[in-house]
N, C-alpha and C positions, 0 to 999 in steps of 0.2 A: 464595350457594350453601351452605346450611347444611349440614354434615355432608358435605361432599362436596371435594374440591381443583378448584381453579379451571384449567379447560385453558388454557393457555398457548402461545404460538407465537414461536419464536425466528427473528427475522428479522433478524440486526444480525451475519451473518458478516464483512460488512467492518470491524468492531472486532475482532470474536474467532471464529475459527470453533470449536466443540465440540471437543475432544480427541477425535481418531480413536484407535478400538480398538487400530491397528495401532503406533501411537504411546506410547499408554500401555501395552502391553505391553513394547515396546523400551524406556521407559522402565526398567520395574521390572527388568525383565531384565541393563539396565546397573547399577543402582544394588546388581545384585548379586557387580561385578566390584570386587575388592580392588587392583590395581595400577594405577598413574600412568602413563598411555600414553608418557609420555618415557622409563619404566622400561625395561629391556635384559632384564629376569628373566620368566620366562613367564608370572606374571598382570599383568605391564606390557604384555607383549605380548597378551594378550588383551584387554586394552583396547583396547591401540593397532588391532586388527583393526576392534573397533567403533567405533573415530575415524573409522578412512577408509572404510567399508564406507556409514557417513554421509555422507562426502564423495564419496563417489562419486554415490548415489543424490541429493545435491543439485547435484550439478554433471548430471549426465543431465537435470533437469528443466529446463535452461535449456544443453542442447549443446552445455557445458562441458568443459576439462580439468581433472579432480579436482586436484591438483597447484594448478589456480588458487582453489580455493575457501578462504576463510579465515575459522574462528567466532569470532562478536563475541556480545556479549550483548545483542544487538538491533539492529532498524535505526537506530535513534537514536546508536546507536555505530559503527556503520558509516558513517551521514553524516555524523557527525563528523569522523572518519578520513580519508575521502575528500577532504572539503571542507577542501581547507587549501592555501597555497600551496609547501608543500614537499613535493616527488619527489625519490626518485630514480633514479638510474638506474645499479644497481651502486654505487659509492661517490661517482658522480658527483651532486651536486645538480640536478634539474631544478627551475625557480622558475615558479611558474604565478603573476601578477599580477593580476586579476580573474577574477571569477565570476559568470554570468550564472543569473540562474534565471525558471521563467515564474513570473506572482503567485501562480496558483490549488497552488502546492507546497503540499508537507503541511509546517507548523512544524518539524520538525527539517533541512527543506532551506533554508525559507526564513530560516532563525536564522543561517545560514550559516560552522555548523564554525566553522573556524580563521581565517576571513577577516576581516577589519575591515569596517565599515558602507559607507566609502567604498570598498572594494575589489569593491562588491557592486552590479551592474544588473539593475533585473526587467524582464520584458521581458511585456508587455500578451498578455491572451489576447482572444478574442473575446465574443460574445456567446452561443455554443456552448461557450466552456471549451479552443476550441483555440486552441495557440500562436502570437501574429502572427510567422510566416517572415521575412520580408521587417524587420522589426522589428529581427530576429534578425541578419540578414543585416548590415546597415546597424549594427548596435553590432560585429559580429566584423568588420567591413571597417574600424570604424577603430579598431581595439581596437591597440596600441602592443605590438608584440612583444618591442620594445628591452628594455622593462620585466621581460617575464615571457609565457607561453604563456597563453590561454583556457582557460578551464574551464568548459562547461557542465552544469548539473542539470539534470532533466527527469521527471518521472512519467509512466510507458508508461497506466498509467492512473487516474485521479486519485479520490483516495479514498471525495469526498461525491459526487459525478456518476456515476465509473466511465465517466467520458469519454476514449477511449481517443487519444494523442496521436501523428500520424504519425510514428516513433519512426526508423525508416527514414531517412528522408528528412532528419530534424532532423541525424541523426548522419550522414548525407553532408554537411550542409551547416559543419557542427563541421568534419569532416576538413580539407574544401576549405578552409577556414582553419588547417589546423595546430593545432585545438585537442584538447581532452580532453573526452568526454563521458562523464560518470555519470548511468546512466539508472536512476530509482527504482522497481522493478519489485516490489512490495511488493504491491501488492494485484494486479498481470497473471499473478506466479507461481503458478501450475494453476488461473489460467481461463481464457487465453489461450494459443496455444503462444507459446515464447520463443526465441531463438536467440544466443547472444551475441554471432554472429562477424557475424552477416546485419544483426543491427541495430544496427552500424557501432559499438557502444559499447565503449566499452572498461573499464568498471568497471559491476556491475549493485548492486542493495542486495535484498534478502530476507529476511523477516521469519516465523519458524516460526509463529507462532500462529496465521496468518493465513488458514494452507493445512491448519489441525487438528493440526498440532504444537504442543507446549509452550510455555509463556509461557518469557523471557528468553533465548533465542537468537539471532542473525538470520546473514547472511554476507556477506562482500566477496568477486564472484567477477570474475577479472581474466580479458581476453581474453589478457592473455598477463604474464607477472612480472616484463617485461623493466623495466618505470618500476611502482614501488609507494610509494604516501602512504607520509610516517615513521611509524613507529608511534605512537598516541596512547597506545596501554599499553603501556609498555619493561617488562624484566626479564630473564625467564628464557631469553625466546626462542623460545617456544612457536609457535607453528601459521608457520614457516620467518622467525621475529622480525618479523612482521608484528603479533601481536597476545600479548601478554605472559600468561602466569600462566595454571598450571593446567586444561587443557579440562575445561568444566563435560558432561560423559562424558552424563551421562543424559539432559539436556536436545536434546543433540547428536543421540545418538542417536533419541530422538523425532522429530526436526526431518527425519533422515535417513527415517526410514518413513514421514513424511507425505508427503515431498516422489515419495517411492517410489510411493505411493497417490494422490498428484497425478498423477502421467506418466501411471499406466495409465489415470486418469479419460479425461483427454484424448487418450488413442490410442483409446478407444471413442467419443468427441465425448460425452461427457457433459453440457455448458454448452448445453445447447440455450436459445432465446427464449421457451418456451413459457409458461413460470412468469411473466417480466417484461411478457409482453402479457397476460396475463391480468391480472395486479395492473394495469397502465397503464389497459388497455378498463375494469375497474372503477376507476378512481380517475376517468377521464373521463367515467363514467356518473354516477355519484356524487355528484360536484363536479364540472360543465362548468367553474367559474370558477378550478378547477386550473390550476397552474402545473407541467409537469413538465419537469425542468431539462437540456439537453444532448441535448435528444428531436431536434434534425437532426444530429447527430454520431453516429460512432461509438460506442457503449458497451460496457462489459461485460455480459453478458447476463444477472447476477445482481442486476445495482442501478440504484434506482428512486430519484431525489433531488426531491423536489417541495413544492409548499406551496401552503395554503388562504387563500384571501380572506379577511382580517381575522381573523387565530388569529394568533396568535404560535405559532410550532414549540418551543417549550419546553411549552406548556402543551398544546398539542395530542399530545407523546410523554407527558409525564403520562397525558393521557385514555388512550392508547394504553397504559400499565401496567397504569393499574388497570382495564383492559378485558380483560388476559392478552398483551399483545402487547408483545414486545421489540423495539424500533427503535431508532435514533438521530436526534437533533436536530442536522445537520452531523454534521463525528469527533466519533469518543470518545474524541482522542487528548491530553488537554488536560487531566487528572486530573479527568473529571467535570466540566469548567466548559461552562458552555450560555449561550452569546452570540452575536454577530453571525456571521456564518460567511463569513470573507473571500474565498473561494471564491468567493459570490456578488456579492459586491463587486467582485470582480475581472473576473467577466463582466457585471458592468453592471446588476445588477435592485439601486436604490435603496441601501440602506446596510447589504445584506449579515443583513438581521433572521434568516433563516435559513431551513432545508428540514428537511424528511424526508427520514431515508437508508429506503429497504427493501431489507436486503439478504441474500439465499437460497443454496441449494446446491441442487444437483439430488436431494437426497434431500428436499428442502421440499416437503410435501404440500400435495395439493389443499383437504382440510382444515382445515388451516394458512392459507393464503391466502384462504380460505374466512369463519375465524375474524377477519383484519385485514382483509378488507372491509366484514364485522356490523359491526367497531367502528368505523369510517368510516361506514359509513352513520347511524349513532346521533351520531357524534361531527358531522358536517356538519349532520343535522336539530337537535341541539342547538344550531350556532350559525344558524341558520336563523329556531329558536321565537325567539329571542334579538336577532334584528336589529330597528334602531329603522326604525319604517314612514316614509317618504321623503316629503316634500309633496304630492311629484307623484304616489306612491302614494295616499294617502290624499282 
């Protein structure tokens, strides 16, 4: 395109969604208050207004009590914090002794915090991406309480699929054993409704960028503060000595207006299927010998994870670059590294080589999906010219 800018089409909101308007304003707006919200003096307390004005608007998006919401500088520090064998409860120690998680977690659940290798069971998902129950059932039935309480992790919906996990039911069956559930709600927070109390969990994880807030925030929200992990960050004593040092004010606040601009999405149903059957009916026109992954399970209604007969999915998001189109090959949670994606390893297709993620917002134009079709269609006829003619061809 000589003399001209090459149109472009961002489809990879389950890495990063766009900074919402509403976000970057509350940003700038904080970054222009002078006092340390611990402060007593009234630009202390003007801050402090915009600490909890954030916490309120992120505990609302998941049917929260503000009060239980606590800022970390991301999900990955949050499952840290979470994932450890030490609560408590008031000054009393509670000892949680293993930690179950399914395989398909996203790497900072399955790295598993605080826990030791052997304090750690995965627990097999299907061929769909959802959790074996009964699997579940049968490790928390002889799991030794002598030692320490269960702790299970869990993703409400799983990052490269968006295969959404009966989250309900997992955490009734956690209770009936007396255990602890942390359910990773990272990519479900405002495309899904959430509810903290209903989906029996008792710790969520929430990550701002994800939902058009700021890079480096995320939150620990407790159904209730009665047992709280020790702090991984000690010090001052900040967000009620759950989470030590200085609130990073702007970024919070960001986090706070997006999460605000989430609810109302989804009290209008915003997330309609519209956009992901259209991309699906093309990608199966296209390429019949498509793979698209978690297609009899529930999903999120923004992501498309699939892969092409004999492409590798690295090279095929290349073609998709330099086409104008932004995807991901599996996460993009892995500083840029493109390999196997165990995800699919874990539900059973071969050694996990990998997928396409596509993944939209409802302001994702027709357009847009319009543009990641052309370049599928070119990129399948390319390896089509390309294929060696068979004997029984020939």
């Amino acid at each position: 395109m000589t003399g001209m800018a090459q149109k472009r089409a961002y489809l990879d909101y389950n890495a990063s969604a766009p900074l919402l308007a509403a976000a970057r304003d509350a940003v700038v707006d904080a970054l222009a208050q002078t006092g340390n919200p611990s402060s007593v003096h009234q630009e202390g307390r003007a801050s402090k207004a915009i600490l909890e004005r954030a916490r309120r608007d992120v505990a609302a998006l998941v049917n929260a009590k503000p009060d239980h919401v606590f800022f970390t500088s991301g999900a990955t520090e949050a499952a840290s914090t979470l994932l450890t064998p030490h609560y408590m409860m008031g000054r009393a120690p509670v000892r949680l002794s293993r930690l179950y998680v399914s395989a398909s977690e996203h790497p900072c659940v399955l790295a598993g915090g605080q826990f030791a290798a052997d304090q750690i069971d995965t627990v097999p998902v299907d061929r769909n991406g959802l959790l074996d129950l009964e699997r579940l059932r049968t490790l928390l039935a002889a799991h030794d309480k002598g030692e320490g309480l269960p702790l299970v992790a869990v993703q409400a919906a799983n990052n490269e699929t968006g295969v959404l996990q009966p989250i309900d039911e997992i955490g009734r069956l956690v209770k009936a054993f007396g255990g602890f559930f942390v359910v990773d709600a990272v990519q479900a927070a405002g495309r899904i409704p959430l509810d903290i109390a209903t989906a029996c969990a008792d710790y969520l994880i929430l990550s701002s960028h994800k939902i058009g807030g700021p890079k480096g925030v995320g939150a620990i929200i407790a159904v209730s503060d009665l047992v709280m992990p020790k702090a991984l960050v000690r010090g001052g004593g900040q967000e009620k000595g759950h989470r030590a040092g200085t609130e990073a004010l702007p970024v919070i606040a960001g986090f706070g207006a997006a999460a605000r601009v989430a609810r109302e999405q989804l009290l209008v149903g915003g997330w309609g299927l519209a956009n992901r059957q259209r991309i699906e009916d093309g990608i199966r026109a296209i390429a019949p010998d498509a793979v698209i992954y978690g297609d009899a399970a529930g999903r999120l209604a923004n992501t498309t994870f699939f892969s092409l007969t004999d492409m590798k999915a690295e090279t095929v998001q290349i073609a998709f670059d330099l086409a104008g189109i932004a995807l991901s090959a599996g996460s993009a949670c892995s500083s840029g590294k493109v390999g196997p994606s165990h995800v699919l390893a874990a539900m059973g297709f071969g050694d996990g080589t990998g997928g396409l993620r596509v993944s939209t917002t409802p302001e994702t134009t027709q357009d847009e999906i319009a543009l990641f079709l052309e370049a599928l269609t070119k990129i399948v006829a390319r390896r089509d010219r390309t294929k060696p003619v068979s004997a029984d061809a020939a």
